[in-house]
C-alpha positions as CSV (number, residue, x, y, z in Angstrom):
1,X,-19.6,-94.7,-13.9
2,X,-16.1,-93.5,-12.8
3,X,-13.0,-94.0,-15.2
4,X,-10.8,-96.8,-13.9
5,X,-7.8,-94.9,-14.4
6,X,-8.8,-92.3,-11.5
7,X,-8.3,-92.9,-8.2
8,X,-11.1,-93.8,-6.0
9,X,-13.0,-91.1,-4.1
10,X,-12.4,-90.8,-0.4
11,X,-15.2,-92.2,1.5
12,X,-15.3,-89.2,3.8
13,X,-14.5,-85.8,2.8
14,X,-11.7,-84.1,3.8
15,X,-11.9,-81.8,7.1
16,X,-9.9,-78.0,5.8
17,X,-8.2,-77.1,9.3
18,X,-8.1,-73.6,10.0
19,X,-5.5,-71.5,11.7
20,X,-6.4,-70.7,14.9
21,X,-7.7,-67.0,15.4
22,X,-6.9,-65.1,18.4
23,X,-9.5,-63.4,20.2
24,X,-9.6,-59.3,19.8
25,X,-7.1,-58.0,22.0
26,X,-4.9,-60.7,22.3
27,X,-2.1,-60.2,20.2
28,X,1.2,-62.2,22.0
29,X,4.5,-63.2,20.4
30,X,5.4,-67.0,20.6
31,X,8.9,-66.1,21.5
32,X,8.3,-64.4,25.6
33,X,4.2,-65.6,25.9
34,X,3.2,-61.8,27.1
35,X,2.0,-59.3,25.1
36,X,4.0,-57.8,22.2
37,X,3.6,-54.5,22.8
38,X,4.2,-53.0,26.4
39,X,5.3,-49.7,25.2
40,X,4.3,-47.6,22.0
41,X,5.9,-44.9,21.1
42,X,4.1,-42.3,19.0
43,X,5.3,-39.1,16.5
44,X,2.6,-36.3,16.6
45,X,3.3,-33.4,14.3
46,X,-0.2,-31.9,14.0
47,X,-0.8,-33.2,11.0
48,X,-3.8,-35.3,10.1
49,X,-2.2,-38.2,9.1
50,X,0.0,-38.1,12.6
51,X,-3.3,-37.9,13.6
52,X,-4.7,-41.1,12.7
53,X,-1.1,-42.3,14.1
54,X,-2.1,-41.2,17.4
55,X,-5.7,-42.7,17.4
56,X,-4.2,-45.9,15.6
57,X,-1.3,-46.0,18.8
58,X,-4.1,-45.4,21.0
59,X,-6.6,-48.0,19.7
60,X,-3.8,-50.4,19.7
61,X,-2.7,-49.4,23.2
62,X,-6.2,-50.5,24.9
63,X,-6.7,-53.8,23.2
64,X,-2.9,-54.9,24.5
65,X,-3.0,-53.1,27.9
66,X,0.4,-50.8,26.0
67,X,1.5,-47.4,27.8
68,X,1.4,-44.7,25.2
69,X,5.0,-42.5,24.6
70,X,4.0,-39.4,22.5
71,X,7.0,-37.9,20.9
72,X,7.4,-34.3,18.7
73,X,10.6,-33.3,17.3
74,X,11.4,-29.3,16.3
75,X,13.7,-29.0,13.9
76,X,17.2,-27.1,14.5
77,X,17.2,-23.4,14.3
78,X,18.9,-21.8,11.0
79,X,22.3,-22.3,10.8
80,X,23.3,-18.3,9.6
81,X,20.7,-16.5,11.1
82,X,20.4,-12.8,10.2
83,X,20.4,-12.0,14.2
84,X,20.5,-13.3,17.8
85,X,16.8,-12.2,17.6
86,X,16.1,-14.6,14.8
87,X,17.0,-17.4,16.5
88,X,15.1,-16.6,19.9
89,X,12.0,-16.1,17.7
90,X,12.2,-19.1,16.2
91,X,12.6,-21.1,18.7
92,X,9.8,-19.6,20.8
93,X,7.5,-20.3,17.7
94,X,9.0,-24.0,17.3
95,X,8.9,-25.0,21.3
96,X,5.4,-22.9,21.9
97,X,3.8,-25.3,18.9
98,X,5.4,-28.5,20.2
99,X,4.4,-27.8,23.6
100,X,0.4,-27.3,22.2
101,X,0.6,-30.7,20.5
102,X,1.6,-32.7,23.5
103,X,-1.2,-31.2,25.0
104,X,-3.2,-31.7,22.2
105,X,-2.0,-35.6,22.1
106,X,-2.1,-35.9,25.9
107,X,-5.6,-35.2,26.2
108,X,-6.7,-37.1,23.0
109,X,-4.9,-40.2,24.9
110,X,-6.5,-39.8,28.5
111,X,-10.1,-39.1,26.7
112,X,-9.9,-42.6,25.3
113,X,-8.9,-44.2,28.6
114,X,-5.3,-45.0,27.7
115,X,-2.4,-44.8,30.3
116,X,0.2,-42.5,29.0
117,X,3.8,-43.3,29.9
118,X,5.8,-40.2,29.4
119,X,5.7,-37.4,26.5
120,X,8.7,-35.6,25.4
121,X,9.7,-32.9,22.9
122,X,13.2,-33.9,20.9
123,X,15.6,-31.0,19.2
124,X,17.1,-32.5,15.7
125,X,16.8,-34.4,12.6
126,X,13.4,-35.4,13.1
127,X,13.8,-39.2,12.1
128,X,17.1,-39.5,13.5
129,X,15.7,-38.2,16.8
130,X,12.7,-40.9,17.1
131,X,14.7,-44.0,16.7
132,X,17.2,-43.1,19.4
133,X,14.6,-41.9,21.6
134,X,12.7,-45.2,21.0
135,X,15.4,-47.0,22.1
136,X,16.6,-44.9,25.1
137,X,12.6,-45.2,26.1
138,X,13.0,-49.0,25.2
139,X,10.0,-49.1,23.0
140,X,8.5,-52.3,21.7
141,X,6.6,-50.5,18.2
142,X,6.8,-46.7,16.6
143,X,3.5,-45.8,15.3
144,X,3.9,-42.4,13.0
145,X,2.2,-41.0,9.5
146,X,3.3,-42.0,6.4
147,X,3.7,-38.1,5.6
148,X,3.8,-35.4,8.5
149,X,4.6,-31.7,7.8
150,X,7.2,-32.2,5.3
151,X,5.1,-32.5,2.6
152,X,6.0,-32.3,-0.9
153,X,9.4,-32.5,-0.6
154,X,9.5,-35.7,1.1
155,X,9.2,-37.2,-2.1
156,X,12.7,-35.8,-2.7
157,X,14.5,-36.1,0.3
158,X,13.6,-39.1,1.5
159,X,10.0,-39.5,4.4
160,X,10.8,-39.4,7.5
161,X,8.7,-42.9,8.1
162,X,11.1,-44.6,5.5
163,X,14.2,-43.5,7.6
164,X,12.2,-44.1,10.9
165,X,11.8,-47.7,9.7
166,X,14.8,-49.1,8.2
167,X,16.8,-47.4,11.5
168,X,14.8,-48.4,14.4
169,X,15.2,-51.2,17.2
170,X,11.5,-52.3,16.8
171,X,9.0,-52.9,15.2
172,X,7.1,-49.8,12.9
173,X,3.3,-49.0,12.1
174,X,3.5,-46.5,9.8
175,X,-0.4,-44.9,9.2
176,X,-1.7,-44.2,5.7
C-alpha cells in the first residue's frame, strides 16, 4: 500500500524530451539561418600541434562547405644586428621556411578535397598579426595550436593562442 501523505502516481509516465540533434555537418547559427562558418582562418607554424590545427580547420571546413585561409607569421628581424648581412640571412632563412609551410599546408588542404581561399605570409608579432589579418580577410573562426614554436617560454610570456583569443573579431578553436 502507498502512504496517504504522498502524492498519487501519475497514471502515465512522464515522456524526457530531448534536444534536438543536428545532423553531421550541419552546424548553423539561429541568428542569419546559414552556416556559421564560411571562412576559417588557420595559423601553421610547422609544428605538430599547428598540425592538428590544420587537419582540425580542414575537417571542419568539409562538413560546413568553409573556404580554408592558411596564415604563417615570421617574426621581425633583430633589432641591433651585428651586419647588413645578418639581417638578409635571416630573412632569407625566415621567408624560405614560411614559404615551405604554405606549401606544405596548401597541399595537405587540396589532398583532402577542401577549397582553399587565399594563403598569406604576415611580418610581425605573431598574435598581433593573425587577429588583424582575420579581420581584414573577414574571417568567421581562427583555428590554431594551443602551443606552436615558442615553446617553453610561452609559459612566461604569455601563448600566442591566449592573445589570439581574447583579441580577435571571431570566434577561436584553439587545438590541444
Amino acid at each position: 500500500m502507498s502512504d496517504p501523505s504522498l502524492p498519487p502516481k501519475p497514471a502515465h509516465r512522464p515522456r524526457m524530451v530531448h534536444p534536438a540533434k543536428s545532423p553531421r555537418g550541419k552546424i548553423k547559427t539561429h541568428q542569419r539561418g546559414g552556416y556559421m562558418f564560411k571562412h576559417i582562418l588557420v595559423a601553421y607554424d610547422g609544428s605538430p600541434v599547428s598540425r592538428k590545427a590544420l587537419d582540425a580547420a580542414i575537417e571542419l571546413g568539409k562538413m560546413v562547405g568553409a573556404n580554408l585561409s592558411i596564415v604563417s607569421v615570421e617574426e621581425y628581424v633583430p633589432h641591433f644586428p651585428g651586419d647588413i648581412g645578418e639581417v638578409r640571412g635571416e630573412k632569407e632563412l625566415q621567408n624560405g621556411y614560411c614559404s615551405k609551410l604554405q606549401r606544405e599546408a596548401l597541399e595537405i588542404a587540396k589532398a583532402n578535397g577542401l577549397h582553399f581561399y587565399r594563403s598569406d605570409i604576415l611580418l610581425g608579432h605573431v598574435a598581433k598579426s593573425i587577429v588583424e589579418h582575420a579581420k581584414k580577410i573577414q574571417c568567421d573562426l581562427i583555428v590554431l595550436g594551443h602551443r606552436g614554436r615558442s615553446g617553453v617560454w610561452a609559459g612566461f610570456l604569455g601563448t600566442t593562442a591566449e592573445k589570439v583569443s581574447r583579441h580577435a573579431h571571431c570566434s577561436v578553436m584553439i587545438i590541444r
